[in-house]
ROTOR-480255 format. One record per atom (N, C-alpha, C, CB): residue number from 1; atom name; y, x, z. Coordinates in steps of 0.1 Angstrom, whole numbers. Glycine has a CB too. Layout:
BEGIN
R  loza  segu      y      x      z
R   NUM    CA      Y      X      Z
...
This chain:
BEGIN
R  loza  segu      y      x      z
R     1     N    561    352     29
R     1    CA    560    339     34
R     1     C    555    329     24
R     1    CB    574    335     39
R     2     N    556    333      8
R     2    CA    550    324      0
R     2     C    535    328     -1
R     2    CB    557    325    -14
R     3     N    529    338      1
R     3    CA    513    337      0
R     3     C    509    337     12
R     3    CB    506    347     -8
R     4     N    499    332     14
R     4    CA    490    331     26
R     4     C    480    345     27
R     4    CB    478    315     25
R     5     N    480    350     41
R     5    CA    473    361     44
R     5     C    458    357     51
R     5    CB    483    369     53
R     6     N    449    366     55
R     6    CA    439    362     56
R     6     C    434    350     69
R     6    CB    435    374     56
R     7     N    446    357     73
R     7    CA    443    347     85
R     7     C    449    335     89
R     7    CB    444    351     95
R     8     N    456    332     76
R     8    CA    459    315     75
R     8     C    442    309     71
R     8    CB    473    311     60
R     9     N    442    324     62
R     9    CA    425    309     55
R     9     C    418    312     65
R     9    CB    411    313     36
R    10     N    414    321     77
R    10    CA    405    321     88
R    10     C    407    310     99
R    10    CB    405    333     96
R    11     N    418    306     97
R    11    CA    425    296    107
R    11     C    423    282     96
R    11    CB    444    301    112
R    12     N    426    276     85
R    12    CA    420    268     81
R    12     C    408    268     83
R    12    CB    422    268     73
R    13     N    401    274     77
R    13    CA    381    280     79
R    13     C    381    273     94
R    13    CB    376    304     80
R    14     N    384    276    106
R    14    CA    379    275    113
R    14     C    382    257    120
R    14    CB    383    288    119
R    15     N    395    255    112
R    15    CA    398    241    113
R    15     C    386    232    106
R    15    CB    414    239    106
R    16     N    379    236    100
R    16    CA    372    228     89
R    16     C    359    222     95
R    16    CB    369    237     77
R    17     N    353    238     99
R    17    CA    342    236    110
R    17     C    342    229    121
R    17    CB    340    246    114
R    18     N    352    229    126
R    18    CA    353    225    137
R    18     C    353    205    135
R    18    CB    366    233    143
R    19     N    364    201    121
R    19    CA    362    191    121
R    19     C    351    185    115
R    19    CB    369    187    117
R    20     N    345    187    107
R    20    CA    330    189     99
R    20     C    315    190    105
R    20    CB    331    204     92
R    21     N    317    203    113
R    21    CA    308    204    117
R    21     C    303    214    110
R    21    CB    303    195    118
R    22     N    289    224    112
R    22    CA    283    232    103
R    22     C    270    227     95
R    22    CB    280    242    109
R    23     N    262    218    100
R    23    CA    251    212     97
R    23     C    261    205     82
R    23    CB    244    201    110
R    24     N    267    193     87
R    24    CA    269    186     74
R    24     C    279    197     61
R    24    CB    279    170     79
R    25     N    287    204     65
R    25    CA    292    217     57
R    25     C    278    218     49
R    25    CB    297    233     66
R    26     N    265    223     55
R    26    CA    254    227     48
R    26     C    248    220     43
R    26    CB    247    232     53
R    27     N    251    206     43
R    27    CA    240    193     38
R    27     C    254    192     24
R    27    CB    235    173     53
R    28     N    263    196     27
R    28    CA    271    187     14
R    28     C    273    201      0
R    28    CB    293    180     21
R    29     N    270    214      8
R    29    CA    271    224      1
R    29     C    256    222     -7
R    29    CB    273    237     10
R    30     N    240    217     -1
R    30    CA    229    215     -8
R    30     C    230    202    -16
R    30    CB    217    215      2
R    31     N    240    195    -12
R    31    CA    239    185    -26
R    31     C    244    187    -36
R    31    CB    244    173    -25
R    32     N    256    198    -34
R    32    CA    265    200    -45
R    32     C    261    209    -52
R    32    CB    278    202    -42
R    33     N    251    220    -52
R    33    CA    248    225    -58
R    33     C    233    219    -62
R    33    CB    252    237    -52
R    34     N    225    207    -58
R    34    CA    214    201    -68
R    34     C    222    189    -78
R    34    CB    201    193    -57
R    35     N    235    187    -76
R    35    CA    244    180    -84
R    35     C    244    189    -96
R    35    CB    259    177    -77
R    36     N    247    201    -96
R    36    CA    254    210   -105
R    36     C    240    211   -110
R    36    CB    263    223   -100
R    37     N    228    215   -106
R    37    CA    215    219   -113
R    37     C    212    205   -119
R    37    CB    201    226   -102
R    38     N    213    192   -114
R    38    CA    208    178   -118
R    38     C    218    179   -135
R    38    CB    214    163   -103
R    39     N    229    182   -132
R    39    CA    241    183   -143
R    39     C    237    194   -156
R    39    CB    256    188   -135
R    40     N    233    204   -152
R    40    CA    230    217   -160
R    40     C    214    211   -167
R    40    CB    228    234   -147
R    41     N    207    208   -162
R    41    CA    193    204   -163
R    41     C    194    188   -176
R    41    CB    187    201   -144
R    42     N    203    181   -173
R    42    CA    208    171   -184
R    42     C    217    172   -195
R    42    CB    212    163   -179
R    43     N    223    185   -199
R    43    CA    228    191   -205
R    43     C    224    194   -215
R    43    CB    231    197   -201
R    44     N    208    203   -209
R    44    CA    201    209   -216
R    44     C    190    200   -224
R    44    CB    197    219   -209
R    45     N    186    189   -215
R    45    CA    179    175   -224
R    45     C    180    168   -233
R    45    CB    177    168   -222
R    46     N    196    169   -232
R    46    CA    206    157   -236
R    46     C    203    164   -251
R    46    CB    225    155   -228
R    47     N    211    180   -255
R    47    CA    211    188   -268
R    47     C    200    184   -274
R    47    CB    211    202   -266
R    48     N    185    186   -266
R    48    CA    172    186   -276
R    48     C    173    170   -279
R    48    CB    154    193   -267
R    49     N    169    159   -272
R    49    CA    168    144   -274
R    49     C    175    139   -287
R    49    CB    174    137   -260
R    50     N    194    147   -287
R    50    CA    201    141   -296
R    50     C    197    143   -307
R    50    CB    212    142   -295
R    51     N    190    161   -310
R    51    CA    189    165   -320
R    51     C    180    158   -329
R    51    CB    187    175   -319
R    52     N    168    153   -322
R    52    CA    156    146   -328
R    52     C    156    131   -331
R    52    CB    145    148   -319
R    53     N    169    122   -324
R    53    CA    173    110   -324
R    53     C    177    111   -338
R    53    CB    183    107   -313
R    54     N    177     97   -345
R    54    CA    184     94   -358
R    54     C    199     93   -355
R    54    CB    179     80   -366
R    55     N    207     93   -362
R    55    CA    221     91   -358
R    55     C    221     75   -365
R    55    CB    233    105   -365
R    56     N    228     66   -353
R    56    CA    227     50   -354
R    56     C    246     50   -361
R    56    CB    223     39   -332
R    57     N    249     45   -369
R    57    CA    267     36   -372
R    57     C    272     33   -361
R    57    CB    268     19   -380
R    58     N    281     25   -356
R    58    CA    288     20   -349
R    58     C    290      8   -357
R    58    CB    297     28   -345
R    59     N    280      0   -345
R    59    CA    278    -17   -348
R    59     C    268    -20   -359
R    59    CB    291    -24   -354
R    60     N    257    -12   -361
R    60    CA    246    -15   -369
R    60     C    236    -18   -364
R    60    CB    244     -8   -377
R    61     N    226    -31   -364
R    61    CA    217    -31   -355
R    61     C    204    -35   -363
R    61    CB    220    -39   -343
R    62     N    192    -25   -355
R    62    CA    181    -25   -368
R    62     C    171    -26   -357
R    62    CB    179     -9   -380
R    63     N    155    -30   -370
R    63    CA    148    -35   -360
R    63     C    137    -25   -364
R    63    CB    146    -51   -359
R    64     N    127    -26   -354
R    64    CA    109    -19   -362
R    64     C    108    -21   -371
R    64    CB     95    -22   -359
R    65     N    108    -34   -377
R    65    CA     96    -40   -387
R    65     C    107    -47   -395
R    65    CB     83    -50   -379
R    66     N    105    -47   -409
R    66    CA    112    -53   -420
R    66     C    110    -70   -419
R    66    CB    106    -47   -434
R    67     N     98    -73   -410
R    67    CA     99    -85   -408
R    67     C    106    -98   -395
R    67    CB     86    -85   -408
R    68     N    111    -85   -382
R    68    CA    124    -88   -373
R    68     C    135    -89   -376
R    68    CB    126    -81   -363
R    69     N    135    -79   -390
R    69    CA    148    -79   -393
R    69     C    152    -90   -396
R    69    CB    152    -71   -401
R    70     N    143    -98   -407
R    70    CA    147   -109   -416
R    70     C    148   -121   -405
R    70    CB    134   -112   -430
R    71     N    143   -123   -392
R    71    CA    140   -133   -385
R    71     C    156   -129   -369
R    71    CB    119   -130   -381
R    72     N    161   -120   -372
R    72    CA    168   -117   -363
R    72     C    179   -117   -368
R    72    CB    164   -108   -358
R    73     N    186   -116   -385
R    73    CA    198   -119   -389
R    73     C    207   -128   -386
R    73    CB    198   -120   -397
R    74     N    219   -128   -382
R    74    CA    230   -135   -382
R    74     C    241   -131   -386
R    74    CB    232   -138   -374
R    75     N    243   -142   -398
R    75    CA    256   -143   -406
R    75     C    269   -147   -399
R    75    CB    255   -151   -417
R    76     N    277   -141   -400
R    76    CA    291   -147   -389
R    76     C    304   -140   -396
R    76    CB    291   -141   -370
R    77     N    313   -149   -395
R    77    CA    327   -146   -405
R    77     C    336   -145   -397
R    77    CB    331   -156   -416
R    78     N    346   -139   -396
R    78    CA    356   -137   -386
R    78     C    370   -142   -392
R    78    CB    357   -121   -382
R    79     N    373   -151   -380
R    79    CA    389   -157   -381
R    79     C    400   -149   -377
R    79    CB    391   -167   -372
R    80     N    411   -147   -385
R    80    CA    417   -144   -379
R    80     C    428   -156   -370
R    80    CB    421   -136   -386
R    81     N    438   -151   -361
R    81    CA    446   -156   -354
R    81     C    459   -161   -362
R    81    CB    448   -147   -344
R    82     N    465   -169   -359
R    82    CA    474   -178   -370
R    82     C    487   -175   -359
R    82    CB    468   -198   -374
């Protein structure tokens, strides 16, 4: 009585279809598996891109040219709360 036999899941199964439909079963099964290739396929881009990327600080911001930099600085001092 604690595990389900086959023909509880044929009797679900058949509940599914019926609410579902088979067409959209098949349209949500082709998205989900170009989800998973869209996912697998950025995985594998992501590895090469990072590798060739410089690694940036957290909160350091730089420019092309030694001459944006000088024109794009701001000095700012932080308060604290009293």
């Amino acid at each position: 009585m604690g595990t389900f036999s086959i023909w509880h899941w044929l009797i679900v199964l058949l509940i599914v279809i019926m609410v579902f439909g088979t067409k959209k079963l098949k349209n949500m099964g082709s998205d989900l598996g170009g989800a998973v290739k869209g996912f697998k396929d950025g995985m594998k881009e992501g590895g090469t891109k990072a590798d060739e990327a410089a690694p940036v600080v957290a909160g350091q911001v730089t420019a092309s040219t030694p001459a944006q930099a000088e024109k794009t600085t701001i000095d700012v001092e932080a308060k604290t709360k009293s």
